[in-house]
N, C-alpha and C positions, 0 to 999 in steps of 0.2 A: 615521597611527595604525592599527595592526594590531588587529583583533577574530579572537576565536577561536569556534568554530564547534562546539556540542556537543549530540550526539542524546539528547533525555534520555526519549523516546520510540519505540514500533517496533509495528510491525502487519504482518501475514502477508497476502497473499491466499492461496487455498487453491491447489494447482498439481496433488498426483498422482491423489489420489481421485475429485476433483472434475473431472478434464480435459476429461471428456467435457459434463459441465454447463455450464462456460464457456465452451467451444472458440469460441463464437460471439462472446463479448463482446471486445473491444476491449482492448489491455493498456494505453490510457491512460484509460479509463474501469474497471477493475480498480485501476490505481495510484489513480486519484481515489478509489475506497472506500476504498485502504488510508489515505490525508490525511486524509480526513475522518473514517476511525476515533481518526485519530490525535488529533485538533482535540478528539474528544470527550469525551477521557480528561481 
């Protein structure tokens, strides 16, 4: 049985402005914001 697989969600972290603000954080604690914005929509 095939399932098909569809984004029907999307969220940004922020990447050029902000570089210098994140540069410390972690890009899998970055992706975790972006899930959990996503959860909250």
């Amino acid at each position: 049985m095939s399932r098909n697989v569809v984004i029907v969600s999307a969220a940004r972290t922020p990447v050029r402005s902000f570089m210098r603000a994140i540069s410390n954080i972690k890009a899998q604690a970055l992706g975790a914001t972006a899930i959990k914005g996503n959860i909250k929509k």
